[in-house]
PAZAPA-4460 file (N, C-alpha, C; in steps of 0.05 Angstrom, whole numbers, plus 32768, in hexadecimal, padded with zeros to 4 digits):
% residues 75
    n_x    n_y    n_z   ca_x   ca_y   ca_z    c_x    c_y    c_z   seq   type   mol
   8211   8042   8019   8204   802F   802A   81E6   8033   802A     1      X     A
   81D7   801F   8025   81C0   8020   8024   81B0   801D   8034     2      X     A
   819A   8033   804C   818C   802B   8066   817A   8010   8063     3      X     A
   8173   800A   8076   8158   7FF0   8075   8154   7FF7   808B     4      X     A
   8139   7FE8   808A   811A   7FEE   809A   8128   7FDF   80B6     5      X     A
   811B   7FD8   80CD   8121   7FC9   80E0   8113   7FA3   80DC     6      X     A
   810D   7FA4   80C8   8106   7F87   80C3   811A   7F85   80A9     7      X     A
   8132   7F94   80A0   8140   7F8C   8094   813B   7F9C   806C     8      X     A
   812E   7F9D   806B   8122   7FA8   8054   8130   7FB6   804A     9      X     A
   8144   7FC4   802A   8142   7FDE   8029   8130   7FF9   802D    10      X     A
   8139   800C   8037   811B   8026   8039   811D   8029   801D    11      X     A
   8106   8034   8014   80F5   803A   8000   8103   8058   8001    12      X     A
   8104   806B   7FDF   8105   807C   7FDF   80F0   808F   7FE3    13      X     A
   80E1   80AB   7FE0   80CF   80B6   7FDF   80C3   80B0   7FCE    14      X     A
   80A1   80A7   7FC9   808F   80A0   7FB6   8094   8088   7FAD    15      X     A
   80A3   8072   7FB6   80A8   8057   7FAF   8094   8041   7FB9    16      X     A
   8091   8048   7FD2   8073   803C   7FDF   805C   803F   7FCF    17      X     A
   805C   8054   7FC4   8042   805A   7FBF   8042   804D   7F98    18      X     A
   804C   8057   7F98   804F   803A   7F75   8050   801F   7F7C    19      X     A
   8064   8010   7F91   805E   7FF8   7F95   803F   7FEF   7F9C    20      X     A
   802D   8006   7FB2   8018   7FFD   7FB5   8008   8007   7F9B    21      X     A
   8011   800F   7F88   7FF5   801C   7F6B   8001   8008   7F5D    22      X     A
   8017   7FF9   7F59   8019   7FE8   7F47   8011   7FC9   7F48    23      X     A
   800D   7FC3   7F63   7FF7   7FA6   7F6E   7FE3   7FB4   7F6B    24      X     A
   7FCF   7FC8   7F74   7FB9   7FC7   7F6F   7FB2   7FCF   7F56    25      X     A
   7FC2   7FD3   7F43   7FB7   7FD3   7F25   7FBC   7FBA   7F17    26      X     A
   7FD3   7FAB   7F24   7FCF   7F8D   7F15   7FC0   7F7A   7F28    27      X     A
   7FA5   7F89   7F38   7F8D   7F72   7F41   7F83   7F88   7F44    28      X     A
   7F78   7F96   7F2D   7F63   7FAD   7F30   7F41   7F9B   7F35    29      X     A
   7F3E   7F88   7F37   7F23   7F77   7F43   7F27   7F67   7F5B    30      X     A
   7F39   7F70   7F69   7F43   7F66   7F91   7F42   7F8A   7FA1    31      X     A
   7F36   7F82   7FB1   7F41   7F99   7FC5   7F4D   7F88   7FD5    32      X     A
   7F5D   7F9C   7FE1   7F75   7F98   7FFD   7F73   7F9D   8017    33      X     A
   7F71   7F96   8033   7F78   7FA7   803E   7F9F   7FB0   8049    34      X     A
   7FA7   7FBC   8053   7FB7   7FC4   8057   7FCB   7FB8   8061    35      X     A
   7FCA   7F9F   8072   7FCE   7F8C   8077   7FDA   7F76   8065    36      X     A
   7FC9   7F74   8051   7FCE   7F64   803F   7FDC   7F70   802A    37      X     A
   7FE5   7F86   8026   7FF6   7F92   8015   8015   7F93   801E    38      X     A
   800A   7F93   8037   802E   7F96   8049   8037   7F78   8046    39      X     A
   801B   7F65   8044   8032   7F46   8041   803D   7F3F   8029    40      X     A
   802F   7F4C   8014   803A   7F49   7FF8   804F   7F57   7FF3    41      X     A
   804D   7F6D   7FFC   8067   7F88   7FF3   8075   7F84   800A    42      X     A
   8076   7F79   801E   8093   7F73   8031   8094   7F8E   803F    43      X     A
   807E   7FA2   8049   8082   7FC0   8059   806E   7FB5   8068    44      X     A
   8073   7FD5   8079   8060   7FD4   8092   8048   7FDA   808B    45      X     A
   8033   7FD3   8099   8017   7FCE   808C   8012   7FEC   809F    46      X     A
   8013   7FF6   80AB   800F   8014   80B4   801A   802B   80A0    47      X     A
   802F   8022   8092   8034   8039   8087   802B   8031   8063    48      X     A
   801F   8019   805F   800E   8015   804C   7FF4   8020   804E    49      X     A
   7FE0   801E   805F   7FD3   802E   806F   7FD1   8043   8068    50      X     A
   7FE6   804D   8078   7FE9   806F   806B   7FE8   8079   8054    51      X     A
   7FFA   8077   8042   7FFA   8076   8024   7FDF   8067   801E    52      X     A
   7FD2   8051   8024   7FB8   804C   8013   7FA3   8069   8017    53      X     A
   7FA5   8071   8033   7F8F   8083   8041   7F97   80A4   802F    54      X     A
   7FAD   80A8   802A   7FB2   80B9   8015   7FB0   80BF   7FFC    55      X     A
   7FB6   80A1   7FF4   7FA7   8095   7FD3   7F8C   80A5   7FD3    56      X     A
   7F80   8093   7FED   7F59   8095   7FE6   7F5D   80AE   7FEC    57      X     A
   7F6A   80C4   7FFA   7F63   80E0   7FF8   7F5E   80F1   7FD9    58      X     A
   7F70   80E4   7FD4   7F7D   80EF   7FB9   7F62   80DF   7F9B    59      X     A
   7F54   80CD   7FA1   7F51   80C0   7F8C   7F5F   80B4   7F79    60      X     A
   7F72   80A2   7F87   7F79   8098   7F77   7F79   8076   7F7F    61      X     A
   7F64   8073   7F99   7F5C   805B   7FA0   7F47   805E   7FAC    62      X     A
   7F36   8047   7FAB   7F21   804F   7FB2   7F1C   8037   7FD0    63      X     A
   7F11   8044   7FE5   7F0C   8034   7FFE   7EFA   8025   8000    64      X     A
   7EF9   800F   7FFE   7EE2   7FFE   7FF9   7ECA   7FF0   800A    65      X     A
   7EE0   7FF3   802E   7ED6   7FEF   803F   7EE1   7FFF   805C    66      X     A
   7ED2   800E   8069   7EDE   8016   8084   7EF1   8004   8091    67      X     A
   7EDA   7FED   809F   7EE6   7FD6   80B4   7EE3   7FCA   80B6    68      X     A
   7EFF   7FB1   80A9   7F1C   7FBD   80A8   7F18   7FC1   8083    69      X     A
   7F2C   7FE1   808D   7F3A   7FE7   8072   7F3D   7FDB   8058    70      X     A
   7F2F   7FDA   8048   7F34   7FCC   802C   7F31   7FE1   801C    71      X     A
   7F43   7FDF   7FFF   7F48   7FF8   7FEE   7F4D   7FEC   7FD4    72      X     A
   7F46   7FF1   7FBD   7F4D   7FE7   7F9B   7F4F   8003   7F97    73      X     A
   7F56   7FFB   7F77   7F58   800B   7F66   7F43   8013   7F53    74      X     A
   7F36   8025   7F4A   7F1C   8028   7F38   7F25   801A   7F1A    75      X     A
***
């Protein structure tokens, strides 16, 4: 049996979020996002897009483009 989110969704395995969000922002590596707008394309919660973006940009592997509000691409 497979869980889902409370808006119906399947859950994501570990590290599945985080490829869904590196694989939109490498196919519009000339758009940034904010977090918001990633959750309406990829169908998740834009808080825990958020999160994972804010870990990305820890990591370098996104870069923050703007404080406020949140916008993030890819280099």
């Amino acid at each position: 049996m497979t869980a889902h989110n409370a808006n119906g969704t399947p859950r994501l395995v570990a590290g599945q979020l985080t490829a869904l969000v590196l694989d939109h922002l490498h196919a519009h590596p000339q758009l940034d996002f904010s977090p918001y707008e990633l959750a309406k394309v990829l169908g998740r919660s834009h808080g825990t897009i958020r999160r994972t973006l804010l870990h990305l940009a820890d990591h370098g592997a996104v870069t923050r483009t703007q404080q406020r509000p949140a916008r993030f691409r890819t280099d």
